[in-house]
Structures are given as C-alpha cells and as structure tokens.
C-alpha positions as CSV (number, residue, x, y, z in Angstrom):
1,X,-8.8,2.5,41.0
2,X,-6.9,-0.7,40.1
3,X,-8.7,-3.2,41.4
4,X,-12.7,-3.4,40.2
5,X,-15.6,-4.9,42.7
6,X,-16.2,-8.8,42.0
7,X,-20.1,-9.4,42.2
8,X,-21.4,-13.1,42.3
9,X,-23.6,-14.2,39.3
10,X,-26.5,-16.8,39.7
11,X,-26.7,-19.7,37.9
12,X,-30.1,-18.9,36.8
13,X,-31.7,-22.2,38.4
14,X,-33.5,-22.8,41.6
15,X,-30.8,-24.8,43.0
16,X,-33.2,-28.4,43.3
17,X,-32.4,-30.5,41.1
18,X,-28.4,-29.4,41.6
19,X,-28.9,-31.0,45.7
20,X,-30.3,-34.3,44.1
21,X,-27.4,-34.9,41.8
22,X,-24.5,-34.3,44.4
23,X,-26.6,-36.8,46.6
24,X,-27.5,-39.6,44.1
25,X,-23.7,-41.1,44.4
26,X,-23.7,-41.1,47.9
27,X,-27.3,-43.1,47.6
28,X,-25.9,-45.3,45.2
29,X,-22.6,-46.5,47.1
30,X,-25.1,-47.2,50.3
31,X,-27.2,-49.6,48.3
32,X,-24.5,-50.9,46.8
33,X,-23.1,-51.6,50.2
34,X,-26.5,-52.6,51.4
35,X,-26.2,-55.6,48.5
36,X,-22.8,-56.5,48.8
37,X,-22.1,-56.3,52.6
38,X,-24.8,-56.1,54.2
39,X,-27.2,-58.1,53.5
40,X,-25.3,-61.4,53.5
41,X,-23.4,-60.6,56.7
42,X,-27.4,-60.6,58.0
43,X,-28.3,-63.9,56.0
44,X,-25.1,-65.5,57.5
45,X,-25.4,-64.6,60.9
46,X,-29.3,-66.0,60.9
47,X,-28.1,-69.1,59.8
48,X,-25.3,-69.3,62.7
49,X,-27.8,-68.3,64.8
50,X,-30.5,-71.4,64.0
51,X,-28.2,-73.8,63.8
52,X,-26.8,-72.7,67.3
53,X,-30.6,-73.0,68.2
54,X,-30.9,-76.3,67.4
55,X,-28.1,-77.8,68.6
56,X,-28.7,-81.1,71.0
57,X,-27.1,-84.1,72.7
58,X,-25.1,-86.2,70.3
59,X,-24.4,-83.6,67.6
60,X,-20.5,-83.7,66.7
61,X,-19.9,-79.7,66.7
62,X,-16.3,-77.8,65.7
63,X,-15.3,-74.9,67.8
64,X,-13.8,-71.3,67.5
65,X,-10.7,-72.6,68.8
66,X,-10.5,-75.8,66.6
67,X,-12.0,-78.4,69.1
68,X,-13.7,-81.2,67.9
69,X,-16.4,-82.6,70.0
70,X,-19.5,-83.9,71.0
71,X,-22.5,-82.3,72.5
72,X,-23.1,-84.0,75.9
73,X,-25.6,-81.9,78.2
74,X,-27.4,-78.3,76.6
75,X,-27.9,-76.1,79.0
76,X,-29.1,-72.6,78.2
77,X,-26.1,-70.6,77.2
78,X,-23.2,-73.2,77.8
79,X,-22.8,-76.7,76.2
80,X,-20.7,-79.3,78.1
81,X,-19.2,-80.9,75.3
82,X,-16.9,-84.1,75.8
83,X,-14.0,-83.7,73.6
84,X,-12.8,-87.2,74.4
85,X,-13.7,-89.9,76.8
86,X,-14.4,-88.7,80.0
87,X,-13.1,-85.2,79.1
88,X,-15.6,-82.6,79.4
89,X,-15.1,-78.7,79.0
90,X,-18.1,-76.4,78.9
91,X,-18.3,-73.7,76.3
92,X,-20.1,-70.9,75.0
93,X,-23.1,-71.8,73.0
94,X,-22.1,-69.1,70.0
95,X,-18.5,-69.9,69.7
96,X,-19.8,-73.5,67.7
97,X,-18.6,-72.9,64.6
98,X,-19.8,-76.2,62.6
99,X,-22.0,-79.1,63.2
100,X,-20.6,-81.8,61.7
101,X,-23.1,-84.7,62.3
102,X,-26.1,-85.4,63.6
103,X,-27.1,-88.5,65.4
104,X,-28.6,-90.9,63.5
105,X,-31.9,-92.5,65.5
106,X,-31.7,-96.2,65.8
107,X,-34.1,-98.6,64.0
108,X,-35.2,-101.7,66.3
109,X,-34.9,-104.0,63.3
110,X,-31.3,-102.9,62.4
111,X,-30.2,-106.2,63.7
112,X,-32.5,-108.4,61.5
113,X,-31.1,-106.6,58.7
114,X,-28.4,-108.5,56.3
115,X,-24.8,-107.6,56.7
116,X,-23.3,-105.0,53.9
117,X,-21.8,-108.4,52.3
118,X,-25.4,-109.9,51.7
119,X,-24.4,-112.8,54.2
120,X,-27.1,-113.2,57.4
121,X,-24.9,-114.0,59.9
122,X,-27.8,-114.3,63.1
C-alpha cells in the first residue's frame, strides 16, 4: 500500500485552560468597548435627559434643527417655544439640544440699586 492510515494525536491536556485563552480577547475587546463607548454614550444621554427634565418657562433652548428660542408654555412631551415675537412653533421635548440661559429671578430692590456708572440716577 502507498498511502499509510493518518491517526489523530492528543495534545496530552484536558482541553480547559486552552477554551479560556481563545475566549480572554474576545472578553477584553467587550470591556474595552464597555469603557470607551459605552459607558459615556450612557453618562451623556442621562445628562440630555435631566436637563430635558428640567426645562421651564423662560429658558432660551437651541434645537435639532438650529432654532433658537424661548421656552413659552411646557406641556408634557411638547414645548411651544416662541422663536420670535408672536411666533410660536411647538416641538418635541427631546429634540432640545442646548439650554442656553436660564432666567434670572428679579430682585424687588433692583431699582434702588446704583447704575453700573456709580451715578444714582432716582
């Protein structure tokens, strides 16, 4: 005969510790990814969501599409927001993008205050 029988050989090893070394990499890029992607896509995304959450009257907001306006009635999905005067559109409460300012609350003693030049003027 020409051609002789091939017979497998073992390794000698049980074969354990061989499974945990092909899957280590594969556990390695996944927390890699956890750290590097993940995890701040989640961090960001809890911050869009709170500051969605407390939007309110007043607040000057930038949307998705580029529109800058201000916050004149929260409802409970949809602001109206008036993006100039006497123009209202409403809009969906997650395409807000940016707050840009918050209104300031008003003293009752602002007008007893001096004026910026140090002159009273009242």
């Amino acid at each position: 005969m020409l051609i002789s029988a091939a017979y497998a050989q073992g390794t000698g090893s049980a074969g354990g510790g061989d499974f945990f070394v092909q899957i280590m990499p594969l556990l390695l890029i996944f927390v890699v990814f956890y750290f590097l992607l993940i995890r701040p896509q989640q961090k960001k995304m809890k911050a869009h969501r709170d500051m969605v959450g407390g939007l309110q009257r007043g607040d000057k907001v930038i949307t998705g599409g580029g529109l800058f306006a201000t916050v004149s009635k929260v409802e409970e999905d949809v602001l109206v927001l008036e993006i100039a005067d006497g123009v209202r559109v409403k809009a969906a409460r997650n395409t807000i993008t940016e707050v840009n300012a918050k209104p300031v609350p008003r003293k009752d003693n602002d007008s007893k205050e001096s004026a910026p030049d140090g002159n009273n003027n009242n």
